[in-house]
C-alpha positions as CSV (number, residue, x, y, z in Angstrom):
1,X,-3.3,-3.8,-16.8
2,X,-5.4,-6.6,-17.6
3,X,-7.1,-9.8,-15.6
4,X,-6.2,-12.3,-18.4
5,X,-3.0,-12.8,-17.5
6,X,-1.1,-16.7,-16.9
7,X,0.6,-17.7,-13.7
8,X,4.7,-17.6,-13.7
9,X,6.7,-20.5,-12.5
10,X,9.0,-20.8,-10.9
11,X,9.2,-17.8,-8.4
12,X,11.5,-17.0,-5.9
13,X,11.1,-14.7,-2.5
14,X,12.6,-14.0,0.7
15,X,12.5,-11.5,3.8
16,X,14.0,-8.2,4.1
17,X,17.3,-8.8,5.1
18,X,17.7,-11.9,3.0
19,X,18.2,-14.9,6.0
20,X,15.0,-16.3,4.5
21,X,14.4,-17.7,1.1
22,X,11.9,-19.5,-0.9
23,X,11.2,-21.2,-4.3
24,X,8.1,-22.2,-5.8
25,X,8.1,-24.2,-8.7
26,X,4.8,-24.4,-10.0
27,X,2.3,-21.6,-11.0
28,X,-0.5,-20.3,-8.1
29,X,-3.5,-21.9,-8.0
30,X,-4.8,-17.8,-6.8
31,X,-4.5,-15.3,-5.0
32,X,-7.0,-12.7,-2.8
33,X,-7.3,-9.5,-0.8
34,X,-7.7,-10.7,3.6
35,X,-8.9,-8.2,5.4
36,X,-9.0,-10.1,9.0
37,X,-8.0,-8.0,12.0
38,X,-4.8,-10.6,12.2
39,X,-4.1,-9.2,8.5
40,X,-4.1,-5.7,9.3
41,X,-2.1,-6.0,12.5
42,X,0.7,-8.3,11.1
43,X,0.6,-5.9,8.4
44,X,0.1,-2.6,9.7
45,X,-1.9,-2.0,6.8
46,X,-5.9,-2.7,5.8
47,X,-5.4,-6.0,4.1
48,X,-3.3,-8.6,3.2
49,X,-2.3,-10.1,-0.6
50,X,-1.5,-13.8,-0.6
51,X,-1.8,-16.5,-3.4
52,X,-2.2,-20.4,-2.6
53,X,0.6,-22.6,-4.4
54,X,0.4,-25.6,-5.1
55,X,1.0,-28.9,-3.2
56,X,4.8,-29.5,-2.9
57,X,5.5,-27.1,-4.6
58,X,6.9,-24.3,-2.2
59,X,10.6,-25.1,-0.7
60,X,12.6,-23.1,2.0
61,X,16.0,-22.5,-0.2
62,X,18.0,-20.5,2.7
63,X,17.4,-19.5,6.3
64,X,15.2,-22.5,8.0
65,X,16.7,-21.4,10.9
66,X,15.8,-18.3,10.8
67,X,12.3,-18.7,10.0
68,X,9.4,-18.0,13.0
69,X,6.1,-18.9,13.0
70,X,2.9,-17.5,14.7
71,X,0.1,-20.3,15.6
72,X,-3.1,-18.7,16.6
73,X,-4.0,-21.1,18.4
74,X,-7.3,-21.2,17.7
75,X,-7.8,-23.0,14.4
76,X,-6.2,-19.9,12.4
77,X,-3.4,-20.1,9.4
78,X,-0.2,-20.4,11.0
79,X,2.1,-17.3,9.9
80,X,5.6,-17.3,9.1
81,X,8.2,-15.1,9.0
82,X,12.1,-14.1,9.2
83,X,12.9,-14.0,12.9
84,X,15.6,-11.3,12.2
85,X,13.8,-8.7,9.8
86,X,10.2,-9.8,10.5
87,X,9.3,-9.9,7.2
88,X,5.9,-12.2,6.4
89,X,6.2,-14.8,4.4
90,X,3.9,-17.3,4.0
91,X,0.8,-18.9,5.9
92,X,-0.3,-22.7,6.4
93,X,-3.5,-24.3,7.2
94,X,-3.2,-26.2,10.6
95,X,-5.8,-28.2,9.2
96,X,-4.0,-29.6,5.6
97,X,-0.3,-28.9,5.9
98,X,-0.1,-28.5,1.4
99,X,-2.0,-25.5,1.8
100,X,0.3,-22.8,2.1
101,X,0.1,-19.2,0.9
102,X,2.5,-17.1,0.4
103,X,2.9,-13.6,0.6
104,X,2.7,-11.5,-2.4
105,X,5.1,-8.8,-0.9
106,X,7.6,-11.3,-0.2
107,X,8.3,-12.2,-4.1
108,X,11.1,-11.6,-6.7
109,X,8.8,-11.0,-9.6
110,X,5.2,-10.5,-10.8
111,X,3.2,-14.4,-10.2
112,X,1.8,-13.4,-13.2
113,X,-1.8,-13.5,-11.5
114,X,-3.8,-10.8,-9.6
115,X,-6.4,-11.3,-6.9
116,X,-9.7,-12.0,-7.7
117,X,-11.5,-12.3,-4.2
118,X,-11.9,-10.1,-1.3
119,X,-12.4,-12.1,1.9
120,X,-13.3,-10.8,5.7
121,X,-14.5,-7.7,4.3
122,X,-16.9,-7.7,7.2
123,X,-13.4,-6.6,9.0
124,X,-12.3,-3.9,6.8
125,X,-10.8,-0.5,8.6
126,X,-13.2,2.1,7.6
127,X,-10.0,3.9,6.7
128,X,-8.8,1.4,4.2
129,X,-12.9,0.5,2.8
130,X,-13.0,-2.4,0.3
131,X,-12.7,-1.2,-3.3
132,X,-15.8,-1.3,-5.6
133,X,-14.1,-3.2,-8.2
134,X,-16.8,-6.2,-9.0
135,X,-14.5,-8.9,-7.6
136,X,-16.5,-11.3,-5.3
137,X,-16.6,-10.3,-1.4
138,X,-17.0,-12.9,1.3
139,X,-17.8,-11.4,5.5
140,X,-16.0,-14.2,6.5
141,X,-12.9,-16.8,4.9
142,X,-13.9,-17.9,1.7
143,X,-12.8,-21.2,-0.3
144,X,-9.7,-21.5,-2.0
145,X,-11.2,-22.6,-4.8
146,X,-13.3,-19.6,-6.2
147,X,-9.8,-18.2,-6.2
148,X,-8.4,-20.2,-9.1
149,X,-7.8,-19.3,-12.6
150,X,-10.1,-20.4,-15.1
């Protein structure tokens, strides 16, 4: 598989049991690797894969209802996700409302994109280690916008 690939639009997603739908109708600006604590336990995995869309362009198709949402509390992404199935979704800043990321799990088809970042490695499980794979690594959160396609 190659890096040079171009960003799909529009996608579609949803949870598990299918309450919960999404559309996004413009290509991903990126996408990265999180490897927070947060990450791991909402996950139950070592890391995370999410990819920023674009302003206005992510829309709730089915389930609003349905749909829960985490706040930190503490200045972190807010995380949502279906309130039957628990499947994660997507994640908005508290901070700027258009940046929202969604969950790479939770799509219908390839974005068409991979991740080019690695971010919180400072928090990886020693059991899950960061790969060596020459993709830029940031301790802490890094900027969105190192993330985006050339």
């Amino acid at each position: 598989m190659t890096d040079d690939l171009t960003p799909l639009a529009p996608l579609s997603g949803g949870c598990m049991c299918g309450a919960v739908r999404f559309s996004i109708s413009e290509p991903l600006l990126g996408a990265l690797y999180c490897y927070c604590k947060r990450c791991q336990r909402r996950t139950g995995t070592g890391f995370s894969v999410s990819g920023l869309t674009q302003a206005g362009s992510f829309e709730l198709t089915e389930g609003e209802d349905e749909l829960a949402t985490y706040d930190p509390g503490d200045g972190g992404w807010r995380k949502s996700f279906c309130g039957k199935c628990g499947s994660q979704l997507f994640t908005r800043s508290p901070d700027n409302p258009d940046l929202l990321s969604v969950r790479f799990g939770a799509l219908d088809q390839d974005p068409g994109i991979r991740p080019g970042v690695h971010q919180f490695v400072d928090y990886a499980a020693p059991w899950a280690p960061v790969p060596d794979d020459g993709k830029p690594r940031f301790g802490e959160r890094m900027a969105w916008k190192i993330a985006r396609p050339s």
